[in-house]
N, C-alpha and C positions, 0 to 999 in steps of 0.2 A: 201598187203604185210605187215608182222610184223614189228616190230621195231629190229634192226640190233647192234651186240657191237661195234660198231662204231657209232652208231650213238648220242653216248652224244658229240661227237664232230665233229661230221660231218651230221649236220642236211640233210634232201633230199631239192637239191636242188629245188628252186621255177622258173619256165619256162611256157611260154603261149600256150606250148604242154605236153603231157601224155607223158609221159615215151616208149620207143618202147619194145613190149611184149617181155620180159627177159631181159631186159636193167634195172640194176639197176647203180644209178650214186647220191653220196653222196658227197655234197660236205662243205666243215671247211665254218664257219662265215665269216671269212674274205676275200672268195671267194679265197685264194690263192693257197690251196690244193681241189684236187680231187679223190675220188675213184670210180673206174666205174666197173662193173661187167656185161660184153658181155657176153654169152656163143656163141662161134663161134669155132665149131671143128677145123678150118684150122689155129688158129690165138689164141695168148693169149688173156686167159679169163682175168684176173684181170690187170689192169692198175691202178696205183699210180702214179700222176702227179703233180708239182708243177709247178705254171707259176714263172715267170722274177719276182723279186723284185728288190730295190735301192741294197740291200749287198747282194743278192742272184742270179745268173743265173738258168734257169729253168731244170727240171731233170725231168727226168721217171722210174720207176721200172712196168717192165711187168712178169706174172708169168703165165704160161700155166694152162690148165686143170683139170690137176691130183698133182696139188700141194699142199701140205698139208693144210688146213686152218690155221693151227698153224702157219705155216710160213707165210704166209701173214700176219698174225695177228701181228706175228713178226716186221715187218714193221710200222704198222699202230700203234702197242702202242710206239715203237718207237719216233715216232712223235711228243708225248706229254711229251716227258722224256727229262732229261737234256743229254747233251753227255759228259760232262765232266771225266767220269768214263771208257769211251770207247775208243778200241784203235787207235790209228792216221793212223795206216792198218788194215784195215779191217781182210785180211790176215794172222795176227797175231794168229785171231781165230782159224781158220785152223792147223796152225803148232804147237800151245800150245797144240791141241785135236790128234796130231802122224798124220795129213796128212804129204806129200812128194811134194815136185817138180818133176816135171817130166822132162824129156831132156831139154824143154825149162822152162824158170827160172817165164815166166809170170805162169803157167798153175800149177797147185794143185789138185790132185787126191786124193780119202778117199784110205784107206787101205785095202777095200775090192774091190776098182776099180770101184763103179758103179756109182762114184758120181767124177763130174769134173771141177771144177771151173778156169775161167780165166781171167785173166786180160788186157785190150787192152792198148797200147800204151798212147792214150789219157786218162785213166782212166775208161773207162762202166767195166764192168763187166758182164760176162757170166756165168751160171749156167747148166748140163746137166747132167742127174739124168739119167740113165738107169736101164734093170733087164732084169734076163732071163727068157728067155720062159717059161721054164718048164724041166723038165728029159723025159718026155716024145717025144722030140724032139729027131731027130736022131742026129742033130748037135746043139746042143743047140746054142744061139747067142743072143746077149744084143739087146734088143729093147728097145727104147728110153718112159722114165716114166714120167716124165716133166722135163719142161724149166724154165730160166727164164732169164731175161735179165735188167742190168740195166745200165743204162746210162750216159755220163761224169756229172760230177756234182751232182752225188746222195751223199747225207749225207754220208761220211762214217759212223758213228755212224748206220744208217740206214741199211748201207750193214753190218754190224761187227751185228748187231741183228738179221738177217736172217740168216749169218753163224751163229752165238753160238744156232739158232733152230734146225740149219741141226745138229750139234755134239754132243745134250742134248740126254743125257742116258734115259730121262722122256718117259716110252710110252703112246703112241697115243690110246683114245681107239674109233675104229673101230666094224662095222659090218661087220665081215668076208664073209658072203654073199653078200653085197652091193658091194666088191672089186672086180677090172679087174681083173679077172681067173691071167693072166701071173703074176701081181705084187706078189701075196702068195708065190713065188718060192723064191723072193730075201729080204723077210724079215722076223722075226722071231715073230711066232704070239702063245700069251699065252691066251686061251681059261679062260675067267672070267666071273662071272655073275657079272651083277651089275643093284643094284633096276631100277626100270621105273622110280624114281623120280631125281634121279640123273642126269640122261638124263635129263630129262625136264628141269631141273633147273639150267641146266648148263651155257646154255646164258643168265639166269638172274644174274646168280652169276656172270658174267666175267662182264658183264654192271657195277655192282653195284663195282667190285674190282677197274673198270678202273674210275667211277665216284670221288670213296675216294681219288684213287691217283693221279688226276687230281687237288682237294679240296685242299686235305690234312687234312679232316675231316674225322673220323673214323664213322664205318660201325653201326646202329643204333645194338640193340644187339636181337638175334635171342628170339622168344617169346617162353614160356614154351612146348615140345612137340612136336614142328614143326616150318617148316621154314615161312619166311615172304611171306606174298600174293605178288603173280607175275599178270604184266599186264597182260589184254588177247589179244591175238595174233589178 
């Protein structure tokens, strides 16, 4: 397995077992955070865990299958950021980007409807992304695109940066091939080329952004002609 943009701060954990085949599990220095990556069709893939500290109770963010890696990503540079700048409702994100409340005052719908966030009583927070089939359906109808779930006690800072991923105008870019057939119906996809090195290089540049802004040392400067040599995988 290569090396992961998380993992200048969440080294792999050390265990007197192998890892189970597809089981990846990264975990921070000070053993307090975890990220784990199951692939388990019936169950969220990505788990984000912190255990009990003295000023801290413990929390989980779980995120389905088909979630975007930006958004998780979301999360996890989260982590290493101050929150000072973030708002004290998560919430907030949503209704500054034109969502709505819906009948009840916990629950926040996007504007196109296919995205639905909620809030429980005690504080988790629910996420539930849908899309539709297709035109080709006789009755079209929303099937469900990922989850996510996160639980009392997660940073709000944490939740307020997974919402400001969900409402970032930024696109994503994707292999239109590689996509579930249904998801292409509910999102608007611009056909680009872009070099094969770009691609490549794209997890070494996010390593090395998340490395400086960790430091706060700036980024050595690119050599005449091309970019800096990348580990090998």
């Amino acid at each position: 397995m290569g090396d992961s943009p998380a993992a200048e701060g969440f080294p792999l954990a050390a265990g007197p077992h192998p890892p189970e085949p597809g089981l990846v599990r990264l975990t921070r220095r000070d053993r307090q955070a975890e990220l784990l990556l199951s692939p388990d069709p019936d169950d969220h893939w990505w788990t984000l865990h912190h255990t009990r500290t003295s000023t801290e109770k413990a929390w989980t963010m779980r995120f389905g299958a088909r979630t975007p890696a930006e958004i998780v990503a979301a999360a996890t540079d989260a982590l290493t950021t101050n929150a000072a700048d973030s708002p004290a409702d998560p919430m907030q994100v949503l209704e500054h980007a034109g969502w709505k409340h819906s009948v009840r005052d916990h629950q926040i719908s996007s504007p196109d409807g296919f995205v639905t966030v909620s809030r429980h009583p005690l504080g988790a927070m629910s996420i539930e992304v849908t899309a539709h089939d297709g035109p080709c359906a006789s009755e079209p109808t929303a099937r469900p695109a990922w989850r996510a779930y996160f639980s009392d006690h997660a940073p709000p800072h944490l939740a307020a940066a997974v919402l400001a991923g969900m409402v970032s105008p930024e696109p994503l870019l994707r292999d239109e091939k590689a996509m579930v057939p249904f998801l292409r119906y509910s999102v608007r996809i611009a056909p680009e080329r872009v070099p094969a090195h770009q691609a490549e290089d794209a997890l070494w540049d996010r390593v090395d952004r998340l490395a400086a802004h960790r430091t706060g040392t700036p980024l050595p400067p690119q050599p005449p002609g091309g970019s800096l040599t990348r580990r090998t995988r």
